[in-house]
C-alpha positions, 0 to 999 in steps of 0.5 A: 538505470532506477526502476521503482513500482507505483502502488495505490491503494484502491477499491475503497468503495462501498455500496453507492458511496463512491471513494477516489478516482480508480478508473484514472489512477489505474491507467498511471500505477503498476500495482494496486492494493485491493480493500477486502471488505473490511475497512472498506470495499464490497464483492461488487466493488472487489470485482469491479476494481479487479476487472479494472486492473486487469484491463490496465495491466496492472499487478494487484494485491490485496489491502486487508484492514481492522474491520471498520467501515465507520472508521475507514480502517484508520482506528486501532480496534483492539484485538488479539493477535490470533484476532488479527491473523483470523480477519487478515487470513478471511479478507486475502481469501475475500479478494482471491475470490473476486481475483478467481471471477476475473481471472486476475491473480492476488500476487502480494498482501500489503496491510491497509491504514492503522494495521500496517502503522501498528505492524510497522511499529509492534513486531507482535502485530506485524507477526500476526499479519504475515502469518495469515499470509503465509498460511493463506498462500506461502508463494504471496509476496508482502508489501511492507513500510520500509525499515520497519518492524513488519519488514522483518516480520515478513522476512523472517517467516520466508515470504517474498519481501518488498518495501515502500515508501509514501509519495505524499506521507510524512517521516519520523526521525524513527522511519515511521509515517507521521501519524494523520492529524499531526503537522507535515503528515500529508504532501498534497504539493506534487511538485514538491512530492516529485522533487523529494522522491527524486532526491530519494531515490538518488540518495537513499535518504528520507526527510523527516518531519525533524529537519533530518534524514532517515536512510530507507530502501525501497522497490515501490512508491505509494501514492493514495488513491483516496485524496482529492489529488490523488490523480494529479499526484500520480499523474505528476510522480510518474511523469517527472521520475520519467523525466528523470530517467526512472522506470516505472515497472512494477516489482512483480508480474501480473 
């Protein structure tokens, strides 16, 4: 029997300026990934959205970014690597704050926007990152972009490894997501995005933007929680992998 996670990226707020619909997608995924303040999210949104998955039952993780709210986290800011490791190490801790008020524990760290396509890509950025995990709390699980450069960094530092892909996201020839802006990046069609998910995951095989496959493995799906049809696209992925005959569970314990 398939089993797969559902992940989102949520707790994307700031202040009174509200991002997505967390209430509803937090009722439909099993693992969410928590902004730590940086690209986006503030210690009232943190708690706010920790109490939530608590109450959902959902596993939370935190979701560290280059610090840029104007940008959302989606701009490379340039930095050194020893940059990246301080403001990733800082940001876990933010949100393990927030998990000690609610009593939720933080069990994995996935890397949030233009940090986790540049850690995908570049081995150096990628080793930053899950040294800052490893140095926050060895026994943290990382969420990596399947078939990618920060998939084996985490693995070769000893942390609990785990890959993913992207319901609504576009593939490269190369494994890597189809950069925002450029044709095929984004699947807003959740039929088609049920459809090539199920295909997926009976073959192993990834379209790409090229009319070919890339072959990936994977132990959770993401689907974005900031799009205007991010429930419908969750709502829609779970109820037809179901359909289908796949567990939806997360891949670790709350």
């Amino acid at each position: 029997m398939l089993t797969i996670d559902l992940n989102s990226d949520l707790g994307e707020s700031f202040g009174p300026w509200v991002m997505g619909h967390d209430d509803q997608v937090l009722q439909i995924v099993t693992s969410a990934n928590v902004a730590c303040g940086a690209h986006a999210s503030d210690p009232d949104t943190m708690v706010k959205t920790m109490q939530l998955a608590k109450a959902n039952n959902v596993v939370v993780g935190a979701h560290p970014g280059y610090p840029d709210l104007l940008g959302f986290g989606r701009r490379t800011i340039p930095c050194t690597m020893d940059e990246i490791t301080h403001f990733t190490a800082t940001q876990i801790g933010a949100l393990m704050g927030a998990a000690a008020l609610v009593g939720h524990p933080i069990r994995y760290v996935k890397p949030h926007g233009m940090l986790g396509n540049n850690s995908a890509a570049n081995r150096d950025i990628a080793r930053a990152v899950v040294k800052a995990v490893k140095a926050v709390d060895p026994k943290l699980a990382y969420l990596a972009i399947s078939g990618t450069e920060s998939e084996l960094a985490a693995r070769e530092i000893g942390l609990e490894t785990y890959s993913e892909i992207f319901a609504d996201r576009g593939y490269t020839g190369s494994g890597q997501l189809v950069m925002r802006g450029q044709p095929g990046a984004m699947l807003t069609d959740p039929a088609a995005a049920a459809d090539r998910l199920i295909a997926f995951l009976k073959s192993g095989e990834m379209p790409t933007v090229d009319g070919k496959t890339v072959k990936l493995a994977a132990q959770s799906i993401c689907i974005h929680g900031d799009s205007d049809h991010a429930v419908g696209m969750a709502r829609e992925v779970r109820k037809r992998l179901e359909a289908a005959g796949v567990t939806i569970k997360p891949f670790l314990s709350a």
